[in-house]
Every structure is written in C-alpha cells, then in structure tokens.
ZAMARGU-4260 file (C-alpha; in steps of 0.2 Angstrom, whole numbers, plus 5000, padded with zeros to 4 digits):
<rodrens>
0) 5000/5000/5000 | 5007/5017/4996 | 5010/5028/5009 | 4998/5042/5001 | 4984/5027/5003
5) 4990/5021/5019 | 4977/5032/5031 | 4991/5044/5036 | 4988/5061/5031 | 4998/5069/5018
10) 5012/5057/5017 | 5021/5058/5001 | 5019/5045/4987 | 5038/5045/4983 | 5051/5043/4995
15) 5067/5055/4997 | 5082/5049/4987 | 5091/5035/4999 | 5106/5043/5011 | 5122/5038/5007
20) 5127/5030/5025 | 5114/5023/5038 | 5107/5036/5051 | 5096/5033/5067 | 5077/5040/5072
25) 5083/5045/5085 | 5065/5048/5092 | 5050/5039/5086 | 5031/5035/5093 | 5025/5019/5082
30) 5013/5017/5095 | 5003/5036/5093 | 4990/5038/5079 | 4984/5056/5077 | 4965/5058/5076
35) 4958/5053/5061 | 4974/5042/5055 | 4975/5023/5054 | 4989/5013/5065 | 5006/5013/5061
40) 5010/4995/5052 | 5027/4991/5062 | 5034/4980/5047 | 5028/4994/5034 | 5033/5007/5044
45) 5054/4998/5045 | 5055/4991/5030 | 5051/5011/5019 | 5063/5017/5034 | 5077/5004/5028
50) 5074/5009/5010 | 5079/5027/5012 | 5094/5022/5025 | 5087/5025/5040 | 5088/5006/5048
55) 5087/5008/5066 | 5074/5016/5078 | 5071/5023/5094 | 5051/5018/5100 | 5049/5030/5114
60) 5031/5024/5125 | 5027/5038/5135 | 5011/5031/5146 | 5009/5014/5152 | 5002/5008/5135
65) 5015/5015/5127 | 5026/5007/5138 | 5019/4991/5133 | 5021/4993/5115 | 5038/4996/5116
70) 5041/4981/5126 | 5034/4972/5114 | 5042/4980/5099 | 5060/4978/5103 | 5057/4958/5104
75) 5052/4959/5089 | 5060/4969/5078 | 5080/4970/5079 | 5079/4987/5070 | 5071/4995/5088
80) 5079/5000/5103 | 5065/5006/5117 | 5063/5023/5127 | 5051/5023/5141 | 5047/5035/5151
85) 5031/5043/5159 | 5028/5062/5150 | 5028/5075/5159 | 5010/5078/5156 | 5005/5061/5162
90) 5014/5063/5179 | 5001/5076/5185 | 4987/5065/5177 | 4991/5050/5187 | 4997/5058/5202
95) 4978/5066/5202 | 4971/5050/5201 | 4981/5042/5213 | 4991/5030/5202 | 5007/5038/5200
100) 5016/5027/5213 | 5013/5011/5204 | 5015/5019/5186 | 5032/5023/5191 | 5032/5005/5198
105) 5028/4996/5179 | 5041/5011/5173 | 5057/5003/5183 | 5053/4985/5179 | 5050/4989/5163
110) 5067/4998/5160 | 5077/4984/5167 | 5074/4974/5149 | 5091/4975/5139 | 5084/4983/5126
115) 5078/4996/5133 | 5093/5009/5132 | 5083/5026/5135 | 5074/5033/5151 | 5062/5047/5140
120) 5054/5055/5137 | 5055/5064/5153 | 5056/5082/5156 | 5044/5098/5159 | 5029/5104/5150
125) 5023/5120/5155 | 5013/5123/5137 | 5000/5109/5141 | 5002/5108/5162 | 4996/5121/5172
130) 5004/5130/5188 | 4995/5119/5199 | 5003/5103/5191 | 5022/5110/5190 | 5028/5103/5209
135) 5022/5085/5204 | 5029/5087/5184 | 5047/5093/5191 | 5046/5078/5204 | 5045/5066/5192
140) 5059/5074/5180 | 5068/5070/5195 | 5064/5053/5199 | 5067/5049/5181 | 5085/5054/5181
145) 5089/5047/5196 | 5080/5030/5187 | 5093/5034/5172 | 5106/5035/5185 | 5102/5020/5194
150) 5100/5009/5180 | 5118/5017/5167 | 5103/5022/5154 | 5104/5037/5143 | 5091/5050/5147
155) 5078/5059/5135 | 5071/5074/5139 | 5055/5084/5133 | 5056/5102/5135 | 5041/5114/5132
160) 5041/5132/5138 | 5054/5126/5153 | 5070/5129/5147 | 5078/5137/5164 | 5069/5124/5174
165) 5076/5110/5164 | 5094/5116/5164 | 5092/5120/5182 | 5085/5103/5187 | 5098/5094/5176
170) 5111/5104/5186 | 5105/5099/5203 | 5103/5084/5202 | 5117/5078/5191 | 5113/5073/5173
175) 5117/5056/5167 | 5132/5054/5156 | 5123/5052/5139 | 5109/5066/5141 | 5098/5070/5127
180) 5089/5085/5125 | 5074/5077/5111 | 5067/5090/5100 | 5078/5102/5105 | 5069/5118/5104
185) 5080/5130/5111 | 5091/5144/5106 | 5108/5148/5102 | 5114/5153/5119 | 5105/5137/5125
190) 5115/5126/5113 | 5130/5133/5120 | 5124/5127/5137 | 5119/5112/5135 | 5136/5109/5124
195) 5146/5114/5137 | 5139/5103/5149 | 5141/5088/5138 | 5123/5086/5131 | 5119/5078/5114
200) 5105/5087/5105 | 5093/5081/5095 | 5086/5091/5079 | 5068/5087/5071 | 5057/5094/5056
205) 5055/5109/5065 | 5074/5113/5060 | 5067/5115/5042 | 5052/5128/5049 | 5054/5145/5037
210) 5051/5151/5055 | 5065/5144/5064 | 5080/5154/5060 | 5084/5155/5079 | 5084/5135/5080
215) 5095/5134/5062 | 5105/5146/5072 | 5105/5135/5086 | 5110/5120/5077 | 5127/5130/5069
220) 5135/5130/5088 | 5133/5112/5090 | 5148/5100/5089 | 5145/5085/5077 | 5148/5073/5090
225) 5134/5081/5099 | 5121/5081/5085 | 5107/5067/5082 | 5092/5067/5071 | 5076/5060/5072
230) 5057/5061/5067 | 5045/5063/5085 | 5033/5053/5072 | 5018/5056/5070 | 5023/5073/5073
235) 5034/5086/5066 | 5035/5082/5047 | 5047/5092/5039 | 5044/5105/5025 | 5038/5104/5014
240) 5027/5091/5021 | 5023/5100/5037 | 5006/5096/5042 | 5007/5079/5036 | 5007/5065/5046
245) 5030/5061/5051 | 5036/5043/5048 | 5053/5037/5049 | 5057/5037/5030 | 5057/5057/5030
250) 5073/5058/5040 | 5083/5062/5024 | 5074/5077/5021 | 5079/5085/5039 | 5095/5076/5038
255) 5099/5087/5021 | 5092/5103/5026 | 5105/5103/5044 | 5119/5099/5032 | 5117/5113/5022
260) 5113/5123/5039 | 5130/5116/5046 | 5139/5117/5027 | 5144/5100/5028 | 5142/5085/5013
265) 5128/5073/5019 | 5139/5057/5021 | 5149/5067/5035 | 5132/5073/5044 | 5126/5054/5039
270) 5141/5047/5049 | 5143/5057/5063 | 5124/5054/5068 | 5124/5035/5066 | 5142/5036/5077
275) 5132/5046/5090 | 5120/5036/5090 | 5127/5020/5095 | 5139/5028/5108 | 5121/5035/5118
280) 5112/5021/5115 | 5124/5005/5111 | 5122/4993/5097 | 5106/4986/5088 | 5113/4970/5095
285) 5111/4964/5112 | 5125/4977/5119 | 5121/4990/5129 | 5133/5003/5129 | 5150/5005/5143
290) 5146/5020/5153 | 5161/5030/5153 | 5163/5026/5134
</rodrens>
C-alpha cells in the first residue's frame, strides 16, 4: 500500500532519494496515531525506513500503554531499541488519580529489559500543564533521572516552555552521562549550554520551519559529535510536508536541510549521527553501551 493510501495524512507518494550512510530515528512514537489516521504497520513502517537508510529506531512509549508497546516491539523487531518514560504531562494526570506510585512501579521494571537503552521522554511541559501541576511534573523529571542514574541508561528529555527549569533541574541533580535533549527547541545561547555541559541534542522537522531561523542558528553551535536526528513521528514532518502525518522514511529530508545549515556533505552529517547514535544508545545487538565510553 502506498503511503499516500495508507490512512496517514499527507504522506508523500515517493520517498526522498536514499542517504548515502545509515542514520538513526533517534525519536519515534510507532505506538501514537493522530485523530483521524489509521495505526502505524510496524513491518511497513521499518522496511520504507530501511529503504531510504534510516535502519534503526528509537520507540519512545510515554504512558503505560505506550510502555507496553515498546516492550513488545524491541522483541520483535531488531531494527528498535526502546525509550520509556512517563511524559511530563502524564505525571500530574496519574498523580491526580492516585496511580502515579505504581506507574512509576511498571516504569522501573520495565526499564530493566536490555533493550531498553533510554529513560524518555521525561522532562517539563509548562505549554500543556498548568501552575497547579508543575511541583508533581518537576518531581518526576527528578525521579526519572535518578532512574537513568540508577539503571547506566541514557536519558531523553522533553522540554516545552521550561527551558531554565530543565537546565536547572539537570544541574542539581546531576545529569546522566549520555543526556539528550529530544526535539531540541531551544536557542543559540541554549546550545552553547547544553554543549558545554556535555549534552547531545537532537534536531527534528522543526529545523526545516521557514520560522526557525533562531533553531538553524542554534544548530550551527553544535559539535557534530553532539548532534542526532530524528522524526517525533507522527509529529513534526518536515517542510515541505509540514502538516502531514511524520514517519521514519522522512529523515533524509531534515538530515539534508541541517547539512546545508552546518555546510557540511551529507555522508559526513550521515556518519557522525549514526556514530552518535550507538555511543548513547549501544548497538542494535544485544549490547548495551559502557558508561564511561
């Protein structure tokens, strides 16, 4: 079935030209469908990725289901690696109904599996969670880091609105050694922060906004040991599909647009990423990676 056909809105029918090397997603929600779409089809969903270079993913679940999903997933597809996390909006919503102690419960059991190589996303989200839910969201940012800690996993965050918090929070209680700010939306001077402090940031669709110079911007002051890429699928399709539904395969189009931000051939941009990758995350084997690496 074609992806225009497929139930997923706006999707091209032809897929980018190939890259030249492998890359990662380095953020992707196979589990989310956006209202009115039709589910993801795992296989489907791999196999265009793989045709375009992109051969490896990272299934984030973000609530209990999701969670579930990616459990699933990475037994049975050797192309995924898992992140699991509860989002920061969900914290207040459980927390509210009680529930939050034994979420967080299934959340540590769950992270122990092997393949399971990402506490995230976690983070703050002051766009969607009200004052009176900030003292519960900035709890569990901390809980989840000190999860990552506990457990030698790399960290995702999610950051809307609460850059200063997120920095601060990350400074007091010590990030984990392979911290990833996901979607990064920050600016320049932000970069340079989260650089200095050894951070990796990840670049989505958004990069390829015509409203984003200040993120293009951003992305020049990154090292190219510190960038990844990814898709935040279904979300976040790059121009000019903006609108449409994300899915993997559409990796090539950002990765293009941030080399000719950063001035650099794809195949250098294309290597550096999927090198990035597995020194986060480990290989797509059975290997988690060596703190300290």
């Amino acid at each position: 079935m074609s992806p225009g056909s497929s139930g997923q809105r706006g999707l091209p029918e032809t897929l980018p030209d190939p890259l030249p090397i492998d890359v990662v997603d380095n953020h992707v929600h196979l589990d989310i469908t956006r209202e009115g779409d039709e589910p993801f089809d795992v296989d489907e969903a791999i196999r265009r990725a793989r045709q375009v270079g992109v051969t490896r993913l990272v299934q984030v679940g973000c609530d209990l289901d999701g969670i579930r999903f990616t459990l699933k997933a990475i037994e049975a597809h050797d192309e995924i690696l898992g992140g699991i996390a509860l989002h920061p909006n969900e914290v207040p919503r459980l927390a509210a109904a009680g529930t939050l102690d034994d979420a967080y419960a299934e959340v540590e059991a769950s992270a122990a599996h092997d393949r399971v190589r990402v506490i995230g996303e976690t983070g703050l989200d002051y766009f969607r969670t009200g004052p009176e839910g900030i003292a519960v969201q900035q709890d569990g940012f901390r809980w989840h880091i000190d999860l990552a800690k506990r457990l030698g996993k790399a960290l995702q965050i999610h950051d809307r609105d609460a850059h200063d918090d997120v920095l601060r929070i990350l400074s007091e209680e010590g990030a984990p050694e392979h911290t990833v700010l996901h979607c990064f939306s920050g600016d320049l001077a932000m970069a340079r922060e989260c650089v200095e402090r050894g951070y990796y940031l990840s670049f989505a669709g958004t990069v390829t906004f015509k409203n984003a110079r200040d993120l293009r911007d951003a992305l020049t002051a990154v090292p190219l040991e510190r960038i990844l890429v990814e898709t935040d699928a279904p979300y976040l399709a790059p121009t000019p599909h903006r609108g449409a539904t994300n899915a993997s395969y559409l990796v090539p189009v950002t990765i293009r647009a941030m080399a000719g931000v950063l001035n650099l051939d794809v195949p250098t941009l294309c290597r550096a990423v999927s090198e990035n990758s597995e020194r986060v995350y480990g290989a797509w084997g059975s290997t988690p990676p060596t703190q300290g690496a």
